[in-house]
PyMOL commands that place a pseudoatom at each C-alpha (Angstrom):
pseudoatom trace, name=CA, resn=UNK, resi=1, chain=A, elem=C, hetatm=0, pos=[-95.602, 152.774, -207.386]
pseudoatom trace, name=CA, resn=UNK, resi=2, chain=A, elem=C, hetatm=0, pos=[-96.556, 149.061, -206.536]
pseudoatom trace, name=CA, resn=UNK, resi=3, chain=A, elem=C, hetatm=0, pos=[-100.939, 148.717, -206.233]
pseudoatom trace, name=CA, resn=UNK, resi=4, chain=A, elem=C, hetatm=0, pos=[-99.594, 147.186, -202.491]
pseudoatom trace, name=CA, resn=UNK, resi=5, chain=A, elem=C, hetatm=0, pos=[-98.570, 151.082, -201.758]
pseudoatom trace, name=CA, resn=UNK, resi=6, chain=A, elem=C, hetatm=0, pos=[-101.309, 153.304, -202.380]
pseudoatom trace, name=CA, resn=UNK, resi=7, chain=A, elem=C, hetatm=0, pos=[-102.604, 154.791, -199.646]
pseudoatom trace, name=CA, resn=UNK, resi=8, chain=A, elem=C, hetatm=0, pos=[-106.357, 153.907, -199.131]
pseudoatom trace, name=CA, resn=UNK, resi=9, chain=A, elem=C, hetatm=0, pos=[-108.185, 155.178, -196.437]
pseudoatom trace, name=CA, resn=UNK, resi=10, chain=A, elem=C, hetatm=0, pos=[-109.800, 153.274, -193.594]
pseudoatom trace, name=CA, resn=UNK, resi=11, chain=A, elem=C, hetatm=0, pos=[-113.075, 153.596, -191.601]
pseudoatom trace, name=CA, resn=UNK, resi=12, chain=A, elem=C, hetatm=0, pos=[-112.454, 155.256, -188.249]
pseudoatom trace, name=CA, resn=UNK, resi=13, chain=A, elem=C, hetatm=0, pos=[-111.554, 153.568, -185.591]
pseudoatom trace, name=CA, resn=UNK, resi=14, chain=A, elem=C, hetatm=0, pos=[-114.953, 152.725, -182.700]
pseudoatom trace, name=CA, resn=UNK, resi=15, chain=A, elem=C, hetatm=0, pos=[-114.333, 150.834, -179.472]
pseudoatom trace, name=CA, resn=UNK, resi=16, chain=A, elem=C, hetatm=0, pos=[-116.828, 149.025, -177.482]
pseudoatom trace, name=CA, resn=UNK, resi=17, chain=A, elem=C, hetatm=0, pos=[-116.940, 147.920, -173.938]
pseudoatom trace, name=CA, resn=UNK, resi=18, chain=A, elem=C, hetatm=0, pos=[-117.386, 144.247, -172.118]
pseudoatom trace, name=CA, resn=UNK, resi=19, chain=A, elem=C, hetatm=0, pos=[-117.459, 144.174, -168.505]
pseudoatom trace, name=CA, resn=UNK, resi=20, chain=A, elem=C, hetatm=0, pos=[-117.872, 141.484, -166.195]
pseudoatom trace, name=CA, resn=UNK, resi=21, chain=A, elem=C, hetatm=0, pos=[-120.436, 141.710, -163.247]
pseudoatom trace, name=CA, resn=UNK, resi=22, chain=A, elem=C, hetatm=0, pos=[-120.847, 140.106, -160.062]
pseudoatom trace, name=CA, resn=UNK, resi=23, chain=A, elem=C, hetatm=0, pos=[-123.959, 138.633, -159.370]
pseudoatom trace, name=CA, resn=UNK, resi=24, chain=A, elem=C, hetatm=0, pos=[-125.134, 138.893, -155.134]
pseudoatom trace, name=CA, resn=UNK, resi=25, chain=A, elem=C, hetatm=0, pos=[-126.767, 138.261, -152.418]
pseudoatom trace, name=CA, resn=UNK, resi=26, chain=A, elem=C, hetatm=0, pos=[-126.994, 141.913, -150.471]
pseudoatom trace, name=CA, resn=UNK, resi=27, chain=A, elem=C, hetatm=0, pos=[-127.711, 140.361, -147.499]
pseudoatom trace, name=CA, resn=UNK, resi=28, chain=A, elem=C, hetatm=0, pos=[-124.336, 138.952, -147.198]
pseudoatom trace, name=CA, resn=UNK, resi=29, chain=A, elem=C, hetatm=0, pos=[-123.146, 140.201, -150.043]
pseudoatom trace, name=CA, resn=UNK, resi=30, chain=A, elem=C, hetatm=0, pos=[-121.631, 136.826, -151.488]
pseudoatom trace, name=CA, resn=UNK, resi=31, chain=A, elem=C, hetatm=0, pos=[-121.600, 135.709, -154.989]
pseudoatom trace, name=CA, resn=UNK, resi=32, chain=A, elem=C, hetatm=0, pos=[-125.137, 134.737, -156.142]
pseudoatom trace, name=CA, resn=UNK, resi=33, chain=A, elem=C, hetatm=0, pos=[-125.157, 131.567, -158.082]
pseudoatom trace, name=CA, resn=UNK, resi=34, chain=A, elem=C, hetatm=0, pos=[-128.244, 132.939, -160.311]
pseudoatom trace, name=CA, resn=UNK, resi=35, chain=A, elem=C, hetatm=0, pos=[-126.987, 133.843, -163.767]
pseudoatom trace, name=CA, resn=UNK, resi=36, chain=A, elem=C, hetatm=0, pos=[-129.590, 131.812, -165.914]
pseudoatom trace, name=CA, resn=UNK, resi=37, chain=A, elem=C, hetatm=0, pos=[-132.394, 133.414, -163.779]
pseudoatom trace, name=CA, resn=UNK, resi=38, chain=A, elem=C, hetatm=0, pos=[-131.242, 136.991, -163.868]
pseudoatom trace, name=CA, resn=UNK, resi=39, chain=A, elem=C, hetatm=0, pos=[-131.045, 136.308, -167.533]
pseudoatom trace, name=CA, resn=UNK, resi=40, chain=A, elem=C, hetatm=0, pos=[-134.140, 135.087, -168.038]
pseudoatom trace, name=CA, resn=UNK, resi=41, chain=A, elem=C, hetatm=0, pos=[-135.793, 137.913, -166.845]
pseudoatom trace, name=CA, resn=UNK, resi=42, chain=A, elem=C, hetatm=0, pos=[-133.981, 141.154, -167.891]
pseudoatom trace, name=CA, resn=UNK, resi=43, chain=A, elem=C, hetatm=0, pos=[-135.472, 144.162, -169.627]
pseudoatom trace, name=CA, resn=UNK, resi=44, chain=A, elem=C, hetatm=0, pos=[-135.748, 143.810, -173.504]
pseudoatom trace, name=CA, resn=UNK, resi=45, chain=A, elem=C, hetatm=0, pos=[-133.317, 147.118, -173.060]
pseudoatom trace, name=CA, resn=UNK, resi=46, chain=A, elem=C, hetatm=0, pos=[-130.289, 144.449, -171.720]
pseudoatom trace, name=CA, resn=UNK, resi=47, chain=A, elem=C, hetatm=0, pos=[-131.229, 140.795, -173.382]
pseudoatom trace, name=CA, resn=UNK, resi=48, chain=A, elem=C, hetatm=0, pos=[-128.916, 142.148, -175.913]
pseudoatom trace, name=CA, resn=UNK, resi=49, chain=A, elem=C, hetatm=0, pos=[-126.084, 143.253, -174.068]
pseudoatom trace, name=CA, resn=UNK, resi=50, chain=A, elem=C, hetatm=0, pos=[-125.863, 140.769, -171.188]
pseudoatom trace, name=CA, resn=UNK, resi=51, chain=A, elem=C, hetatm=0, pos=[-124.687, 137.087, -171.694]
pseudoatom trace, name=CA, resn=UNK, resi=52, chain=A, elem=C, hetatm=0, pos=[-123.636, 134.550, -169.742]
pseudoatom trace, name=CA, resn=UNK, resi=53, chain=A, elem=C, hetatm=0, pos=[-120.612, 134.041, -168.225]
pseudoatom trace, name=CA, resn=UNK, resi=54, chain=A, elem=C, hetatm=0, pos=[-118.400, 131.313, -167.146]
pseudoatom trace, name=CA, resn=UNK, resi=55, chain=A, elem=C, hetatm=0, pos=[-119.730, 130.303, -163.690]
pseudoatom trace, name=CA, resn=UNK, resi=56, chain=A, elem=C, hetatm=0, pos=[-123.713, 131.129, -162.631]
pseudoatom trace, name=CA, resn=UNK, resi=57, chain=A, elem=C, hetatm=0, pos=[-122.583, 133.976, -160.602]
pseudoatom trace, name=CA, resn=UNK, resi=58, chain=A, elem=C, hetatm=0, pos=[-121.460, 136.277, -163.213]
pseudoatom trace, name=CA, resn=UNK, resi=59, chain=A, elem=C, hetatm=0, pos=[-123.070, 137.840, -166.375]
pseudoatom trace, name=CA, resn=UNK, resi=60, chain=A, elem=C, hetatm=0, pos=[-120.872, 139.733, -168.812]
pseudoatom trace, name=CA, resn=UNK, resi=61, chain=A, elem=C, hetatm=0, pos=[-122.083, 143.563, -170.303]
pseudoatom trace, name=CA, resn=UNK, resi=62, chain=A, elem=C, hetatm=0, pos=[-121.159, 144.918, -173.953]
pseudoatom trace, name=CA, resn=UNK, resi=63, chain=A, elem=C, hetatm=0, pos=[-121.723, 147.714, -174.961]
pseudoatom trace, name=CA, resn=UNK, resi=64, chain=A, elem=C, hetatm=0, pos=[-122.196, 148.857, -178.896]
pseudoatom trace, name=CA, resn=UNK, resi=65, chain=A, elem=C, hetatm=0, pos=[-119.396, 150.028, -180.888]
pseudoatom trace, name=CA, resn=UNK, resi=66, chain=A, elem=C, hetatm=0, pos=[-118.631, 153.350, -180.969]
pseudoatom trace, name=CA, resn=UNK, resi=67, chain=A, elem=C, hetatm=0, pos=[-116.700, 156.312, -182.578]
pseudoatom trace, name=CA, resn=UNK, resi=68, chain=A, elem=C, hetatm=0, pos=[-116.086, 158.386, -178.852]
pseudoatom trace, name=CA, resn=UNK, resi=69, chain=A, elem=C, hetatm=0, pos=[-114.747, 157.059, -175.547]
pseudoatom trace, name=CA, resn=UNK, resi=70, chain=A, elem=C, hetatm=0, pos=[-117.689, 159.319, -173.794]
pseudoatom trace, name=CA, resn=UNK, resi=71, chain=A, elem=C, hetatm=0, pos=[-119.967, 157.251, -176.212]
pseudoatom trace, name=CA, resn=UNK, resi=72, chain=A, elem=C, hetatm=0, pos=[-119.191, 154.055, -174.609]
pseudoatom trace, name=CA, resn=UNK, resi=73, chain=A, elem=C, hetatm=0, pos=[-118.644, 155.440, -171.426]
pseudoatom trace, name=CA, resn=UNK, resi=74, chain=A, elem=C, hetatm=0, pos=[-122.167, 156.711, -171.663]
pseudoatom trace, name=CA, resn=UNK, resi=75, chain=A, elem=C, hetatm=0, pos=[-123.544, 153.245, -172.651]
pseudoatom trace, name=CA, resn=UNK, resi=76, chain=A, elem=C, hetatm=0, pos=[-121.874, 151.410, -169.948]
pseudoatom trace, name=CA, resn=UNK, resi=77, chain=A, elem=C, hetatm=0, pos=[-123.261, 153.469, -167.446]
pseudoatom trace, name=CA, resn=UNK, resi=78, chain=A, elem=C, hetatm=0, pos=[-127.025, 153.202, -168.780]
pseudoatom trace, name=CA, resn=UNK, resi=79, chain=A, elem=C, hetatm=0, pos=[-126.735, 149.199, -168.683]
pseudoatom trace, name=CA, resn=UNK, resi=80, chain=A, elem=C, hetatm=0, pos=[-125.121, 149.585, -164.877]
pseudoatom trace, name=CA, resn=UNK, resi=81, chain=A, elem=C, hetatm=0, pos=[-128.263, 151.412, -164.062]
pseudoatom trace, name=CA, resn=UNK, resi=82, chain=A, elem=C, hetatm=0, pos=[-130.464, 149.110, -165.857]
pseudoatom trace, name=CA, resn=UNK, resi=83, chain=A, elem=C, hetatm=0, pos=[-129.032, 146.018, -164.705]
pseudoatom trace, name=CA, resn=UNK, resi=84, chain=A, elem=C, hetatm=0, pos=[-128.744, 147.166, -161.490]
pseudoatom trace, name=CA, resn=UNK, resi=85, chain=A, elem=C, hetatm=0, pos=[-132.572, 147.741, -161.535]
pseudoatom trace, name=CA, resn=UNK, resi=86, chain=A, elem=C, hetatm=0, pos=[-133.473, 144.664, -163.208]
pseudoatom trace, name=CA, resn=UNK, resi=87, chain=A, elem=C, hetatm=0, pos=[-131.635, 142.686, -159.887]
pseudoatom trace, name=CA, resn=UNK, resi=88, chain=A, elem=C, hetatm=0, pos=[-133.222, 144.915, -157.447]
pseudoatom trace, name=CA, resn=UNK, resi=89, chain=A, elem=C, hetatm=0, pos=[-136.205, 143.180, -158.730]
pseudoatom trace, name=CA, resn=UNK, resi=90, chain=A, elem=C, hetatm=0, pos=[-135.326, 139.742, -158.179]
pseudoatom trace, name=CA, resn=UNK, resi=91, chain=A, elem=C, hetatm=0, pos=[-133.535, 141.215, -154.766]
pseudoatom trace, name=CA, resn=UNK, resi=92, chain=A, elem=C, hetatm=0, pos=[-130.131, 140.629, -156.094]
pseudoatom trace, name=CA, resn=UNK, resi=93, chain=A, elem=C, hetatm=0, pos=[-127.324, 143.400, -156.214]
pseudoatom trace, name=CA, resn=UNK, resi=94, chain=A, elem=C, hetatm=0, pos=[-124.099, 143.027, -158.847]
pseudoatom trace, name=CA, resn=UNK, resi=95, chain=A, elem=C, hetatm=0, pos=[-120.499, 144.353, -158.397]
pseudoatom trace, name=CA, resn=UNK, resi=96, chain=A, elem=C, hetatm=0, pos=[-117.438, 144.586, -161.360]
pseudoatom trace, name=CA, resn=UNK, resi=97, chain=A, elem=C, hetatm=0, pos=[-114.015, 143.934, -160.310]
pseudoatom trace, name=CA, resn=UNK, resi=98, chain=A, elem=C, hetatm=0, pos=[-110.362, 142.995, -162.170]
pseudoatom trace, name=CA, resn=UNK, resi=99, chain=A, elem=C, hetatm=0, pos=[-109.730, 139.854, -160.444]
pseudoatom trace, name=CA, resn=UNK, resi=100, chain=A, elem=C, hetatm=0, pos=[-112.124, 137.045, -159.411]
pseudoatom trace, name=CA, resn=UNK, resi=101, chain=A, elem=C, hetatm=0, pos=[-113.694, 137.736, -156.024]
pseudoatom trace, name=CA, resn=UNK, resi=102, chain=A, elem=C, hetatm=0, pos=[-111.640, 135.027, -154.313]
pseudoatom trace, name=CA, resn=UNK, resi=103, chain=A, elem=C, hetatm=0, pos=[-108.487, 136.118, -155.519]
for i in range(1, 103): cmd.bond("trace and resi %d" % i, "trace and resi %d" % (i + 1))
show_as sticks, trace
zoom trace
């Protein structure tokens, strides 16, 4: 048998989660152009899984990687509570959705 052949086992597969959130106003609930200030003042629980996004009204989530779907699931829901928290603070209120909100 060619070395190319031999079976060698792998690590297990993990899978990890990014999500992109809204940033808003809930007064009229319209996109909040506030990115670099939500960021500068989240938890130390989310400065590692928020970053920046694309336009100021937007902040993307990650989650770790992990070995269960109901591990990441789990996560993702912790750093929707948190961040949802963290904008109540600044009066600010966050949405996820598929398609850009114009669209």
């Amino acid at each position: 048998m060619n070395d190319w052949a031999e079976w060698t086992a792998s690590q297990p597969y993990t899978l990890g989660v990014e999500e992109e959130m809204m940033v808003l106003d809930p007064l009229d609930w319209s996109l909040a152009q506030r990115g670099d200030h939500v960021l500068a003042r989240l938890s130390p629980a989310l400065t590692s899984h928020a970053t920046a996004e694309t336009h100021e009204a937007a902040l993307e989530l990650a989650t770790a990687p992990h070995e269960t779907v109901a591990g990441a699931a789990g996560e993702v829901a912790a750093l929707r509570s948190a961040l949802a928290a963290d904008l109540a603070a600044n009066g600010l209120s966050a949405a996820s959705a598929g398609t850009h909100p114009f669209a």
